[in-house]
N, CA, C and O atoms as a GROMACS GRO file, in nm:
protein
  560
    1UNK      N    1  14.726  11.092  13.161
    1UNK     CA    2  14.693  11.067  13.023
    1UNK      C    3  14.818  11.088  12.937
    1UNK      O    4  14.893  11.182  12.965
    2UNK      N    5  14.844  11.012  12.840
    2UNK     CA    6  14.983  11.000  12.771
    2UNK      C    7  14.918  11.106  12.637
    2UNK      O    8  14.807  11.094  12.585
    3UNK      N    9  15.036  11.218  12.601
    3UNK     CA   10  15.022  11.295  12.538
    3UNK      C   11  14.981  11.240  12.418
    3UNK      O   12  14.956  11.119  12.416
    4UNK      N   13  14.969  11.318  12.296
    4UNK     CA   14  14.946  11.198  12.210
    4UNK      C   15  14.972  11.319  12.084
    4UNK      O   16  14.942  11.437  12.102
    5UNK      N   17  15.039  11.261  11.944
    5UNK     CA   18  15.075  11.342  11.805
    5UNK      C   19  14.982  11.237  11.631
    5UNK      O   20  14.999  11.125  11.582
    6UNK      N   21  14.919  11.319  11.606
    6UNK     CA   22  14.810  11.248  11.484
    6UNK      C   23  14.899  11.343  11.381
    6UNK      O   24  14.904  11.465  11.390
    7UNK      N   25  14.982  11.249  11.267
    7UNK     CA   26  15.029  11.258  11.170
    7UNK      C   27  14.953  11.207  11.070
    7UNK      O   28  14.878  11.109  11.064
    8UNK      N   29  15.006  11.340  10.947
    8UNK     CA   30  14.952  11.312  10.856
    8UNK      C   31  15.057  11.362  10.736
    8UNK      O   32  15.056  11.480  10.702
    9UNK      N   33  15.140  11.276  10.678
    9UNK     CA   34  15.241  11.288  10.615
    9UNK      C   35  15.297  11.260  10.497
    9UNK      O   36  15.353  11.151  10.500
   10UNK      N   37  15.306  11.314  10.394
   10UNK     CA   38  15.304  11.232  10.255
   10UNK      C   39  15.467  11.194  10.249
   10UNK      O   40  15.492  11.086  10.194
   11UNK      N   41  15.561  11.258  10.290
   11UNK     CA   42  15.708  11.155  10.345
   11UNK      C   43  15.706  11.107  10.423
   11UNK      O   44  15.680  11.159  10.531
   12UNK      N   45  15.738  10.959  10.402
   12UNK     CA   46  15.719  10.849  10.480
   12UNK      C   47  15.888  10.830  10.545
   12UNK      O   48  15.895  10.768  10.651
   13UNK      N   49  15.981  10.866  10.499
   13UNK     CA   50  16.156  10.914  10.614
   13UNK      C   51  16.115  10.978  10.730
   13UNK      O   52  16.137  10.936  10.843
   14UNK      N   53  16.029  11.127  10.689
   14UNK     CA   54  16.043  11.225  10.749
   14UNK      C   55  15.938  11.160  10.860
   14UNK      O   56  15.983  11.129  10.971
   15UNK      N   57  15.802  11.140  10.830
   15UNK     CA   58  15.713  11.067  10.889
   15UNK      C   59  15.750  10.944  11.046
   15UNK      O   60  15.695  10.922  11.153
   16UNK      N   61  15.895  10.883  10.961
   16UNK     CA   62  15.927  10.763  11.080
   16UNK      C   63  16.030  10.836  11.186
   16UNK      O   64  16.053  10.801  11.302
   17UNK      N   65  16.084  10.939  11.119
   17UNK     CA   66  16.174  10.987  11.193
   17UNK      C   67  16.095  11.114  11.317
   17UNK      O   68  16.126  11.137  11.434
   18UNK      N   69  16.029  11.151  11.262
   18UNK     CA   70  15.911  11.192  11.388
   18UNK      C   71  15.839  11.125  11.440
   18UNK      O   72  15.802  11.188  11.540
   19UNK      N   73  15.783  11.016  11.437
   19UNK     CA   74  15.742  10.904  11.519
   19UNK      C   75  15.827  10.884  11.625
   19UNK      O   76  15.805  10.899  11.745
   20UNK      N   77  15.973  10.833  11.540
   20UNK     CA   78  16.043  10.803  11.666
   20UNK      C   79  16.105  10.868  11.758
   20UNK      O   80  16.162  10.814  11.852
   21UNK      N   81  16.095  11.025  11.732
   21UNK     CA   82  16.152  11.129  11.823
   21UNK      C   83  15.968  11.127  11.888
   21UNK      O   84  15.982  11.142  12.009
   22UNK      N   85  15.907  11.123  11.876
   22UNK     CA   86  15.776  11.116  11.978
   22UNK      C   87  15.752  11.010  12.058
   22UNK      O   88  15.705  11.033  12.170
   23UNK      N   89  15.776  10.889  12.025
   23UNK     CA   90  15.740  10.759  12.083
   23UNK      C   91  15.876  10.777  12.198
   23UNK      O   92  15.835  10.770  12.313
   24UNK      N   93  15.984  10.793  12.189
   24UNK     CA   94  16.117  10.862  12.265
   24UNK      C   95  16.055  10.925  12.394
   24UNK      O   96  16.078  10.893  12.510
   25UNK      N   97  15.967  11.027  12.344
   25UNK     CA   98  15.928  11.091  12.492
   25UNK      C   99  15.843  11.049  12.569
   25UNK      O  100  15.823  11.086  12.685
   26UNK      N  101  15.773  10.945  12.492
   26UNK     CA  102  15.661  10.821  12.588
   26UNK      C  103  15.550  10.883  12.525
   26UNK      O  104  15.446  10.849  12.582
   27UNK      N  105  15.531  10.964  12.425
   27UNK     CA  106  15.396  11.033  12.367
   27UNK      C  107  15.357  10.918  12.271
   27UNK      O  108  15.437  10.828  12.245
   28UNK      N  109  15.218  10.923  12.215
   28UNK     CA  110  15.149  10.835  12.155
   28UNK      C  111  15.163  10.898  12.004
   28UNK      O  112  15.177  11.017  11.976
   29UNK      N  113  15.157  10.820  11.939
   29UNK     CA  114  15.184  10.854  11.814
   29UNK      C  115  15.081  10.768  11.685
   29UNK      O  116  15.110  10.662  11.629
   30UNK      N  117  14.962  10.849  11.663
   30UNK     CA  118  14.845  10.832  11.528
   30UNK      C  119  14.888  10.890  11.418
   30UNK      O  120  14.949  10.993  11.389
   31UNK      N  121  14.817  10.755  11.334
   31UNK     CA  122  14.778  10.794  11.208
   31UNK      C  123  14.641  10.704  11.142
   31UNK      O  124  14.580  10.612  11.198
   32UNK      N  125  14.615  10.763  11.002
   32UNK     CA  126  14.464  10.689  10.961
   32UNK      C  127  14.415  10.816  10.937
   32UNK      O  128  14.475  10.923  10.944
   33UNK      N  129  14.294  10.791  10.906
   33UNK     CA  130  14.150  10.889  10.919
   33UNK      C  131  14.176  11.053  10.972
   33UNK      O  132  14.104  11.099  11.061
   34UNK      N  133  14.256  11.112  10.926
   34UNK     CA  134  14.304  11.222  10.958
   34UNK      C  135  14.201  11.306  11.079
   34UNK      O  136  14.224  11.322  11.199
   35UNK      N  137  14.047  11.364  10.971
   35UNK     CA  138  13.980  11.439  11.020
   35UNK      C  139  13.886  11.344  11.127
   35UNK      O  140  13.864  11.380  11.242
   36UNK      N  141  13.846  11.240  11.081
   36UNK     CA  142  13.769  11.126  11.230
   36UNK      C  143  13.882  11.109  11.292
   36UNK      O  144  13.873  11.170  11.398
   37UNK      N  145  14.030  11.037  11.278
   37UNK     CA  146  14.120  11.075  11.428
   37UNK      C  147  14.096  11.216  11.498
   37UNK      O  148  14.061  11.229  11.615
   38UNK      N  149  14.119  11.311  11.414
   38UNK     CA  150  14.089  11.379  11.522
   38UNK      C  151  13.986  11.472  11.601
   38UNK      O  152  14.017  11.554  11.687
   39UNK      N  153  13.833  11.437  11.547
   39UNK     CA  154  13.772  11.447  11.604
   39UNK      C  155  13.745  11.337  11.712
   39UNK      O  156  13.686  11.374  11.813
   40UNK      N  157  13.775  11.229  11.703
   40UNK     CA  158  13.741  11.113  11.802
   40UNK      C  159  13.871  11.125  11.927
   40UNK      O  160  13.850  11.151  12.046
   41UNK      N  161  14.000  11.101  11.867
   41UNK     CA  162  14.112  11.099  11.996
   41UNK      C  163  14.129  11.260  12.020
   41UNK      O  164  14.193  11.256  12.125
   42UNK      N  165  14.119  11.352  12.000
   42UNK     CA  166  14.135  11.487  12.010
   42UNK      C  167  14.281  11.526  12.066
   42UNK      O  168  14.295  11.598  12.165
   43UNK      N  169  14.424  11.453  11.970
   43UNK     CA  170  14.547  11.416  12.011
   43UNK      C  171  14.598  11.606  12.030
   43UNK      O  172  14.536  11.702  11.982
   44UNK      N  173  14.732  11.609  12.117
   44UNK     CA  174  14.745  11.740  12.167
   44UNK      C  175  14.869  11.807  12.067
   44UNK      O  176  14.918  11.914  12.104
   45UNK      N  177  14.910  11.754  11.962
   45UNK     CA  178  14.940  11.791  11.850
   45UNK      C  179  14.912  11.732  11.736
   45UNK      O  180  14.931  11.611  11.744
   46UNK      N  181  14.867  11.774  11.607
   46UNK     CA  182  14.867  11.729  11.454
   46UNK      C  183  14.958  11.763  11.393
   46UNK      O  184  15.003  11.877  11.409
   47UNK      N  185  15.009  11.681  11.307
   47UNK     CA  186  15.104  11.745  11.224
   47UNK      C  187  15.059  11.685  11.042
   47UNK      O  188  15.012  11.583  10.990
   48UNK      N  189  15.119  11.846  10.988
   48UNK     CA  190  14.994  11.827  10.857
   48UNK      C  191  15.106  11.799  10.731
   48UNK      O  192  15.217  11.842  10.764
   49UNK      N  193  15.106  11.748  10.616
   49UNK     CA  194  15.209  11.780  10.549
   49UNK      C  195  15.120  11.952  10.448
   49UNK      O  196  15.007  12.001  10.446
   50UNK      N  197  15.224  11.977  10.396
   50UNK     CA  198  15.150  12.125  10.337
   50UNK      C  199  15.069  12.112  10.215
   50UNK      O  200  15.011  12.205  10.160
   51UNK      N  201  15.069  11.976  10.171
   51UNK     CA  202  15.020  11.938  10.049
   51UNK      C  203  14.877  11.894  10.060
   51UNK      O  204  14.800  11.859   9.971
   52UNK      N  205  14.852  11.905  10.235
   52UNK     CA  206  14.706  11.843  10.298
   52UNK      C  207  14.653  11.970  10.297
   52UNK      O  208  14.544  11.949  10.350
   53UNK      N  209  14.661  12.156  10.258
   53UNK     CA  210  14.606  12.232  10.299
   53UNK      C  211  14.501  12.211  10.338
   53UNK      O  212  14.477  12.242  10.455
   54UNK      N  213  14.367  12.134  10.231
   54UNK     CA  214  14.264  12.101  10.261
   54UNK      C  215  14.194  12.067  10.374
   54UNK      O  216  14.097  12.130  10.416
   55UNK      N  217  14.241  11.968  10.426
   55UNK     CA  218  14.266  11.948  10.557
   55UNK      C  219  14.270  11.989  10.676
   55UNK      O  220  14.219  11.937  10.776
   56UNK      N  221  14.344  12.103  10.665
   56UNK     CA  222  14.404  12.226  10.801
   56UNK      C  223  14.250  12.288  10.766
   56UNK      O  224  14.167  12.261  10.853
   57UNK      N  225  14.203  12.362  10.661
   57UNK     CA  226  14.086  12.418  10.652
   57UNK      C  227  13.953  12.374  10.698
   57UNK      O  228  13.870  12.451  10.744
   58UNK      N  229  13.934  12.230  10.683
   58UNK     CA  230  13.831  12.158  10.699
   58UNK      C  231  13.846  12.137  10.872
   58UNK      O  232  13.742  12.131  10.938
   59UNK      N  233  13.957  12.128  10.930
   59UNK     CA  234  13.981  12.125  11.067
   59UNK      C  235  13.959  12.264  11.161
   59UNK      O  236  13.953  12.256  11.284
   60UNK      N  237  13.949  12.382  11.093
   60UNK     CA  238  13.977  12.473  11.137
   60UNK      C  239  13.815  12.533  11.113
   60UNK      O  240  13.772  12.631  11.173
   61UNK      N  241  13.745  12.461  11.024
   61UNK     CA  242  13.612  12.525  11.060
   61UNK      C  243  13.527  12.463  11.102
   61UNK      O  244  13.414  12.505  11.123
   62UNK      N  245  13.585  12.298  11.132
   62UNK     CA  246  13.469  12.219  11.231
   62UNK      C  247  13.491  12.253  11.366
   62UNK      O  248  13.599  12.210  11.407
   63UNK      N  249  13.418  12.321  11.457
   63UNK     CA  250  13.377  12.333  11.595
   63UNK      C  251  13.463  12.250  11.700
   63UNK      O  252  13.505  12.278  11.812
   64UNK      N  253  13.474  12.119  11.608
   64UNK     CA  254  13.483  12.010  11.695
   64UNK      C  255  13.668  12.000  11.722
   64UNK      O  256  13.737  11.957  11.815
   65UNK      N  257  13.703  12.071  11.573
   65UNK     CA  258  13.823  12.017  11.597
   65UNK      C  259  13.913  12.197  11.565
   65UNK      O  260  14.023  12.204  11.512
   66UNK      N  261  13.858  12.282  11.597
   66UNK     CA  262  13.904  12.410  11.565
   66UNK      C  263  14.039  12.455  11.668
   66UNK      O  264  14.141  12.515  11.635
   67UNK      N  265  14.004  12.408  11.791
   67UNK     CA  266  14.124  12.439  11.845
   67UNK      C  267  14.222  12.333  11.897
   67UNK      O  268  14.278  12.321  12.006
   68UNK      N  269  14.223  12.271  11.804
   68UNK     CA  270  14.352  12.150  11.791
   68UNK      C  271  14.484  12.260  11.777
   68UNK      O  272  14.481  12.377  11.738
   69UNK      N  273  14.537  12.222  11.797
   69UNK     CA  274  14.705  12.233  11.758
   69UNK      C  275  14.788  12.160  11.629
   69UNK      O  276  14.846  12.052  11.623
   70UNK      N  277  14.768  12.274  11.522
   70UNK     CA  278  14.834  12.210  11.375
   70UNK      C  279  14.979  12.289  11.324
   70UNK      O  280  15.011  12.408  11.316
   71UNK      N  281  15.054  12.149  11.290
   71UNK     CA  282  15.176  12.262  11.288
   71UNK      C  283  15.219  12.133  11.157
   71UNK      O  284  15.228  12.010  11.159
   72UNK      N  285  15.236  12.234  11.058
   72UNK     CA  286  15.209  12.259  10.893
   72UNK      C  287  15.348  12.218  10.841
   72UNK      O  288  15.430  12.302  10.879
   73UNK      N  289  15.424  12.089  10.746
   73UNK     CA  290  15.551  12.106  10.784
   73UNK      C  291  15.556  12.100  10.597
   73UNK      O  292  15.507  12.013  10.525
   74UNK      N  293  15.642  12.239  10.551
   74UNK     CA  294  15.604  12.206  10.351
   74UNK      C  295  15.752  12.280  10.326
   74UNK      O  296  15.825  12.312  10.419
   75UNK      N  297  15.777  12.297  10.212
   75UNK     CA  298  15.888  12.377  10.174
   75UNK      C  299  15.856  12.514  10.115
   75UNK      O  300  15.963  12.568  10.088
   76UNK      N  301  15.765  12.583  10.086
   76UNK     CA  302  15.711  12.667  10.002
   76UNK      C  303  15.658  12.816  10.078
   76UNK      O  304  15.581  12.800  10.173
   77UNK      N  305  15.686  12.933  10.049
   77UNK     CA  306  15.706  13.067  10.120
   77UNK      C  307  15.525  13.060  10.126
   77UNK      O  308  15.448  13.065  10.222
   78UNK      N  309  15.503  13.048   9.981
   78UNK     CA  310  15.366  13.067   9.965
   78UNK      C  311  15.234  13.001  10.058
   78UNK      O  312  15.136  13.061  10.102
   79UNK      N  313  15.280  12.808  10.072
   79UNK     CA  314  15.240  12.758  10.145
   79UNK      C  315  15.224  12.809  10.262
   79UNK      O  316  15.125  12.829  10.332
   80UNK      N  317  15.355  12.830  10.275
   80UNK     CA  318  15.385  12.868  10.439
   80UNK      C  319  15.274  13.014  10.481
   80UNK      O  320  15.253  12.994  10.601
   81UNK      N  321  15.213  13.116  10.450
   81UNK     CA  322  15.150  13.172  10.420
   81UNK      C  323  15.006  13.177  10.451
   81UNK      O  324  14.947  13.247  10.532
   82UNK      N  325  14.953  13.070  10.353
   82UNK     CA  326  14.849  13.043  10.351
   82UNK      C  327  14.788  12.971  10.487
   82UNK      O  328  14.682  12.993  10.545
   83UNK      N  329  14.896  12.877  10.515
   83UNK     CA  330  14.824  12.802  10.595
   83UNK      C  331  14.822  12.879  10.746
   83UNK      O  332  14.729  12.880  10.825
   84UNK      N  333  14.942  12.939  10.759
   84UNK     CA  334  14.939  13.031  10.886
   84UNK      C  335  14.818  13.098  10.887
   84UNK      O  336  14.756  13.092  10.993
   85UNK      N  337  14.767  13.163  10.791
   85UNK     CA  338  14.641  13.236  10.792
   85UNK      C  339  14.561  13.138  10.789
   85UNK      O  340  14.451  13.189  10.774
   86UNK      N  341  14.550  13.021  10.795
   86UNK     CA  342  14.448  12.934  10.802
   86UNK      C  343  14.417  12.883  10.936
   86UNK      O  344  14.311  12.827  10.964
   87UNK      N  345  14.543  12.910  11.043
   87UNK     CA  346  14.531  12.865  11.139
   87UNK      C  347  14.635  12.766  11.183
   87UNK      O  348  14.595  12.702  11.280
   88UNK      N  349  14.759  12.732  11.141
   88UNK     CA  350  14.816  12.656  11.177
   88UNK      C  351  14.938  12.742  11.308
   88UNK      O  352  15.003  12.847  11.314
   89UNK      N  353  14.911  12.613  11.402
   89UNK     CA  354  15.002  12.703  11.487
   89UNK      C  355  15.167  12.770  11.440
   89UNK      O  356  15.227  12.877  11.453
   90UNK      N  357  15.196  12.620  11.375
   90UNK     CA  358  15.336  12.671  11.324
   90UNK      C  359  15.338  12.570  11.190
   90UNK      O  360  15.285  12.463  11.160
   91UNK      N  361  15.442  12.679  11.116
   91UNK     CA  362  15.478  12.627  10.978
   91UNK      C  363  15.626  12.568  10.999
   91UNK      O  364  15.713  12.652  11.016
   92UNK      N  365  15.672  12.405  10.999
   92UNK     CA  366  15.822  12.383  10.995
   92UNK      C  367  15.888  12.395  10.840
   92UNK      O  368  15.866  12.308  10.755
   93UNK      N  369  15.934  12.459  10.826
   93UNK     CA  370  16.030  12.397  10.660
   93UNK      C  371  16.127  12.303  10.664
   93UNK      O  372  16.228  12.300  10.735
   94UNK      N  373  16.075  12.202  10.555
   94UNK     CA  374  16.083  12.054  10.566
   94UNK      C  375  16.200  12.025  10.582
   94UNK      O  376  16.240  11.922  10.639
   95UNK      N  377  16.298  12.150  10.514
   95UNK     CA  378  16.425  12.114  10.601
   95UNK      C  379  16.494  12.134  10.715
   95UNK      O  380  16.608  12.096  10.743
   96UNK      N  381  16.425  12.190  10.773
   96UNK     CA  382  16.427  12.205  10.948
   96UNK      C  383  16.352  12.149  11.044
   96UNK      O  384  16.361  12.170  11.165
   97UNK      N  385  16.232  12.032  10.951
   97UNK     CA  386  16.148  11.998  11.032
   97UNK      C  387  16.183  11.895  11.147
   97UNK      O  388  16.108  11.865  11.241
   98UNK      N  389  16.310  11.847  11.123
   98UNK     CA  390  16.330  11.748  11.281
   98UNK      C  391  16.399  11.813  11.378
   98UNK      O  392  16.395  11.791  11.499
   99UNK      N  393  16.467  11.900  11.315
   99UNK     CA  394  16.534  12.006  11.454
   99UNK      C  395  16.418  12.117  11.534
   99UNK      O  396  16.421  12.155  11.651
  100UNK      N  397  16.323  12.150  11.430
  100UNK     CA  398  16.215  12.211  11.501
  100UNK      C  399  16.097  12.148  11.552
  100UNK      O  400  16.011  12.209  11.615
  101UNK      N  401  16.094  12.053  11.530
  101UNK     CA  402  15.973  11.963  11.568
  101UNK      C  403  16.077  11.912  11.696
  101UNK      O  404  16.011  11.940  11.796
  102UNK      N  405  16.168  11.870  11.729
  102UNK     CA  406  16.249  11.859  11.880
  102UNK      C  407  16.234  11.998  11.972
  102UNK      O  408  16.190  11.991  12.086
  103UNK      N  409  16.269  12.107  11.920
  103UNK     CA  410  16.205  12.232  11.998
  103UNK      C  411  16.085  12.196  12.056
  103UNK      O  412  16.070  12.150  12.169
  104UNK      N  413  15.989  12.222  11.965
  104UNK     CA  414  15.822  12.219  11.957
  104UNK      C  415  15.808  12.124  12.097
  104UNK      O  416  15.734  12.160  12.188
  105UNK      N  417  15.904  11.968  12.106
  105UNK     CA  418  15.851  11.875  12.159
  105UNK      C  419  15.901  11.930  12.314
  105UNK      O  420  15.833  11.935  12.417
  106UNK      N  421  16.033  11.967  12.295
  106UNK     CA  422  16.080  12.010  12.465
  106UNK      C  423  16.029  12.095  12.470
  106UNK      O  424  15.985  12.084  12.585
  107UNK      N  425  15.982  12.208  12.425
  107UNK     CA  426  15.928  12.296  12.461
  107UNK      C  427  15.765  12.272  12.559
  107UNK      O  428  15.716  12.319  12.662
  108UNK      N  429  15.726  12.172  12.454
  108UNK     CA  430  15.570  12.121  12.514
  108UNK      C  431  15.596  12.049  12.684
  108UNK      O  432  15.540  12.056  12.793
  109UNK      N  433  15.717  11.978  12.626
  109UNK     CA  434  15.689  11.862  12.768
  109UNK      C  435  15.720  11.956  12.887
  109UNK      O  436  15.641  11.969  12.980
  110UNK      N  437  15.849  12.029  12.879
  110UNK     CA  438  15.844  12.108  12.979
  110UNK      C  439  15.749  12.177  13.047
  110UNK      O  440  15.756  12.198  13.168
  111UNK      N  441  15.660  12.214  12.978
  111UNK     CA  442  15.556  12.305  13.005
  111UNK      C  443  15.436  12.176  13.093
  111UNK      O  444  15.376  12.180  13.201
  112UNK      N  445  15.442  12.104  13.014
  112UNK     CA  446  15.407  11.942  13.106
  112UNK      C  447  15.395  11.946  13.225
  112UNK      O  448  15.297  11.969  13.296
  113UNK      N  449  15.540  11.912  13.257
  113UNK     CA  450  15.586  11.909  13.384
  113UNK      C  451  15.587  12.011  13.507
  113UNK      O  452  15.600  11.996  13.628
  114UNK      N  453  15.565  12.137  13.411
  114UNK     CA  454  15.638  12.246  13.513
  114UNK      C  455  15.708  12.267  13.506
  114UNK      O  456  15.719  12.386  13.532
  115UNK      N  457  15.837  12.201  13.468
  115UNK     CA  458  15.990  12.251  13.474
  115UNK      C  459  16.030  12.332  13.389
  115UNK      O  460  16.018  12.288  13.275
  116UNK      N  461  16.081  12.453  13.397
  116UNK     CA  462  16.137  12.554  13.297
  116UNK      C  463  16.236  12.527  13.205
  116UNK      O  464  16.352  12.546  13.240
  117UNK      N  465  16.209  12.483  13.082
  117UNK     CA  466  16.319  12.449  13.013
  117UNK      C  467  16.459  12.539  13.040
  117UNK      O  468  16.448  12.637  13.114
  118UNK      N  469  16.583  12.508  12.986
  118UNK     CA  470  16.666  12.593  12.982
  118UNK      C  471  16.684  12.743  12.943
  118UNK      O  472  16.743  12.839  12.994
  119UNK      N  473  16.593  12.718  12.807
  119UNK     CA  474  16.538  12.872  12.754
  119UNK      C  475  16.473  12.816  12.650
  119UNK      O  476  16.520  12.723  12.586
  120UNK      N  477  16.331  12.884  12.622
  120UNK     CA  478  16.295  12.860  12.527
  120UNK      C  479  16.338  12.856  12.372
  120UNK      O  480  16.435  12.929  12.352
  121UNK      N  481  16.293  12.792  12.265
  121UNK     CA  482  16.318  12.782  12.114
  121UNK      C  483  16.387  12.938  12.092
  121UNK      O  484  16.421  12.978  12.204
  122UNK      N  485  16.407  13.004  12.024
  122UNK     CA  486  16.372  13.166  11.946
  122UNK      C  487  16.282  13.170  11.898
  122UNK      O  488  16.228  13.278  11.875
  123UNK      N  489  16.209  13.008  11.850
  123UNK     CA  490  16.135  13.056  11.720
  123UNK      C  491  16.020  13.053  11.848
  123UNK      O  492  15.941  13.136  11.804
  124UNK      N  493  15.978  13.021  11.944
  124UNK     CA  494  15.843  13.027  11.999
  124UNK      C  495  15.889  13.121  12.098
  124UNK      O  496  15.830  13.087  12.200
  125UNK      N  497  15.995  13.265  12.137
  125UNK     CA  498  16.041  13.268  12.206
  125UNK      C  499  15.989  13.467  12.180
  125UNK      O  500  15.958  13.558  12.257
  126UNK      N  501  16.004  13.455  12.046
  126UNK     CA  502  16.019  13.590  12.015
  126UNK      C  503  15.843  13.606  11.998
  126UNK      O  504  15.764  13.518  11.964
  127UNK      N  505  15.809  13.776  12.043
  127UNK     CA  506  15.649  13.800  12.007
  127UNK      C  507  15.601  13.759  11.842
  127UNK      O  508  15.670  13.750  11.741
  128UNK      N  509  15.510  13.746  11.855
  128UNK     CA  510  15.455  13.707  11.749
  128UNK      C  511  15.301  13.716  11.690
  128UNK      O  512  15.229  13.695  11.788
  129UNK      N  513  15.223  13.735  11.582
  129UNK     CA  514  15.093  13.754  11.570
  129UNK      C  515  15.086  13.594  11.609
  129UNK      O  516  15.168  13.509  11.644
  130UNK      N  517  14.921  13.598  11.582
  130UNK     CA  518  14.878  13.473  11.653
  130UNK      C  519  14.915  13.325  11.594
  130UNK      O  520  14.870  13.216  11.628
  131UNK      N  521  15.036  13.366  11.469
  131UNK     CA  522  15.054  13.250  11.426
  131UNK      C  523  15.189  13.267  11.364
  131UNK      O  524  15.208  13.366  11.293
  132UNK      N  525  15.285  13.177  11.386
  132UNK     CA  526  15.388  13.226  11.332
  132UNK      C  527  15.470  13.096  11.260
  132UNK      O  528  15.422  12.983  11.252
  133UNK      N  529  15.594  13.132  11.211
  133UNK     CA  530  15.700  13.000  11.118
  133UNK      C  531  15.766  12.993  11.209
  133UNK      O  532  15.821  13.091  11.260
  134UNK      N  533  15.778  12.827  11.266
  134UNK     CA  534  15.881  12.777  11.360
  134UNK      C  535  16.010  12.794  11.241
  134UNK      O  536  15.983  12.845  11.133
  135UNK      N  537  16.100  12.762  11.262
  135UNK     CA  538  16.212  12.745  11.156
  135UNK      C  539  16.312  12.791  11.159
  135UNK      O  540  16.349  12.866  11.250
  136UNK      N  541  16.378  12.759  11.064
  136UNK     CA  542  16.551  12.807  11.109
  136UNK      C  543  16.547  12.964  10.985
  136UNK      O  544  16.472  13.061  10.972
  137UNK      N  545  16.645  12.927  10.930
  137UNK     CA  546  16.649  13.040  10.794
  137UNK      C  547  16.470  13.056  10.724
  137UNK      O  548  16.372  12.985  10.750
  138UNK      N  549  16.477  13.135  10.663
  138UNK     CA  550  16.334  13.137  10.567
  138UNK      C  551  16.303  13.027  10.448
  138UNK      O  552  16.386  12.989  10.366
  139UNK      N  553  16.212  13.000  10.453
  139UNK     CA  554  16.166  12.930  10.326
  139UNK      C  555  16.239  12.952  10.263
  139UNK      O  556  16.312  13.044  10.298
  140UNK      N  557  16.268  12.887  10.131
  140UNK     CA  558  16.349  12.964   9.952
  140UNK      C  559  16.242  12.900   9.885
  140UNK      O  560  16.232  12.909   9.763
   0.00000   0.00000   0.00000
């Protein structure tokens, strides 16, 4: 089964430029109907913009779609925050989001395959509560 990533993105740069680092690894790449995509394809990552909080919430208390994998990509400390406590696996800051969303992705496929990446991210590398900020420096 070909992996598959359901975007939901209000930058449409940032948006194509993660498409095409996903479609790259042979993964499938949705969009549309945010909450019916993903209750219907049940894709093995979402990615939210932070301005969708709504969204992450409404996903996180339907049954159906609670343990998806959402990783939250905004500029804002506060955002960043909220939504972690909402359930998002990881928060990217938007200006790190294509160097960490490439982590996120080798990190996944490896785990795919079996093969041990070289070493994991730091940011998924170090302990962490059950939800943490992928990212480089901190929010500002």
């Amino acid at each position: 089964m070909v992996p598959t990533v359901l975007l939901c993105l209000d930058d449409h740069a940032l948006s194509a430029a993660l498409t095409d680092r996903v479609r790259l690894l042979g993964w499938l790449c949705m969009s549309g109907d945010f909450i019916a995509t993903a209750v219907r394809a049940r894709p093995d990552l979402l990615l939210l913009d932070a301005h969708r909080e709504d969204l992450l919430v409404a996903l996180k208390r339907d049954p159906r779609t609670q343990g998806l994998s959402v990783v939250v990509i905004g500029g804002d400390t506060e955002q960043q925050k909220r939504c972690l406590e909402h359930g998002a696996l990881a928060f990217f800051a938007r200006s790190h989001a294509l160097s960490a969303f490439d982590s996120l992705l080798h990190f996944i496929e490896h785990g795919r395959t079996g093969a041990a990446p070289d070493h994991p991210p730091k940011s998924l590398a170090r302990p962490a509560p059950a939800a943490q900020a992928l990212e480089g420096p901190p929010v500002a």
